[in-house]
C-alpha positions as a printed NumPy array, in Angstrom:
array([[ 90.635,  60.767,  93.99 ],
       [ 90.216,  61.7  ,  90.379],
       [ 86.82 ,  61.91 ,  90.155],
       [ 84.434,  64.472,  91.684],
       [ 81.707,  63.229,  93.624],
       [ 77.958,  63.607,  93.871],
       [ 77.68 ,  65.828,  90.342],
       [ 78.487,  65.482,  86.885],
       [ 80.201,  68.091,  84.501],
       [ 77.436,  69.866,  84.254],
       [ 76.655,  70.367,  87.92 ],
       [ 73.877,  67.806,  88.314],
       [ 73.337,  65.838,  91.074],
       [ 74.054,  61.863,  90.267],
       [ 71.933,  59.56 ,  92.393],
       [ 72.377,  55.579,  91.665],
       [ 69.37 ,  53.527,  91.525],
       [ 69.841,  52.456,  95.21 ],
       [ 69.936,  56.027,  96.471],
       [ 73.268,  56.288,  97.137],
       [ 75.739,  58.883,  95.718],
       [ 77.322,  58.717,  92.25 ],
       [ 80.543,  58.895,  91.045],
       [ 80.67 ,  62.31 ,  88.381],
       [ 83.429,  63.16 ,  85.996],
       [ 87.027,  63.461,  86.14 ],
       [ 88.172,  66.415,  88.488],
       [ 89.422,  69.46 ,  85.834],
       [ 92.792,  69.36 ,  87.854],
       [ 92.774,  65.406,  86.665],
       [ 92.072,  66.139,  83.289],
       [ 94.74 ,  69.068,  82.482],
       [ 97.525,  66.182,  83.699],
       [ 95.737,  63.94 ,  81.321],
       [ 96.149,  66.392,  78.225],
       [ 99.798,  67.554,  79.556],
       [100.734,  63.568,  79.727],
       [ 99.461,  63.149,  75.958],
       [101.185,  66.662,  75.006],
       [104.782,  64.886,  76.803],
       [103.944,  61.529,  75.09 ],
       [103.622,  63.33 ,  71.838],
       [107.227,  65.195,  72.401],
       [109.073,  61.736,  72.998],
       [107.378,  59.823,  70.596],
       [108.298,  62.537,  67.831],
       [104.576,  61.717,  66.148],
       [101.393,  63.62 ,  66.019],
       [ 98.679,  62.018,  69.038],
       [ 96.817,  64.839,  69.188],
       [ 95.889,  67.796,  66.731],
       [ 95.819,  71.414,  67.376],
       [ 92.425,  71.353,  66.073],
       [ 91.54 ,  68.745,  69.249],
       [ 93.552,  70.657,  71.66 ],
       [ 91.127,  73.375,  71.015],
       [ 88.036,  72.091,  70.81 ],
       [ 89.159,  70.035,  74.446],
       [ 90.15 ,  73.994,  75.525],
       [ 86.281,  74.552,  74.394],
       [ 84.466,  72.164,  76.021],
       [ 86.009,  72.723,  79.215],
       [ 85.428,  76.466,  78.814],
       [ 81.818,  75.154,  78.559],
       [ 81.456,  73.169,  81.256],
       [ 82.786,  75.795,  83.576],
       [ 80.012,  78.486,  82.304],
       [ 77.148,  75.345,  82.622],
       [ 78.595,  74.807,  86.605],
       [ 78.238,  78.327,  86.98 ],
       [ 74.734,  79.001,  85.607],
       [ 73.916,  75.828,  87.923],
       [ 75.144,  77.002,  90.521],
       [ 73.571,  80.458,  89.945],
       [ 70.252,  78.511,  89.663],
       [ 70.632,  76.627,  93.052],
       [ 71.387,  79.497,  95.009],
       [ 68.629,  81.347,  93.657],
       [ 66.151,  78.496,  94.536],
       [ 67.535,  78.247,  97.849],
       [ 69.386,  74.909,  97.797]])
């Protein structure tokens, strides 16, 4: 599966109208093969799909994300859940 389930990128719990369980974001592992498929792509295709500039800021957001999952995390554990 490529998606995590029950939480989003930022650690929250989804919950669907009905009560059930959401569907969160693309696993990390997921979207690294994503980027390395676009980086192959862009060999064998001989054009630009994807700037450095992009790469970076993707590098950035997922540094992000990982720091917001941790301070969740953190959170949770201190409040006992």
């Amino acid at each position: 599966e490529n998606r995590v389930h029950g939480r989003n990128r930022r650690g929250r719990v989804l919950v669907k109208r009905d009560g059930s369980v959401g569907v969160g974001s693309y696993t990390m592992e997921y979207r690294k093969g994503l980027l390395e498929r676009l980086r192959e792509l862009q060999t064998n295709v001989g054009d630009l799909l994807i700037t450095p500039e992009e790469e970076a800021r993707i590098h950035q957001i997922w540094a992000e994300e990982q720091v917001d999952l941790m301070s969740v995390l953190e959170s949770d554990m201190g409040a006992g859940k």
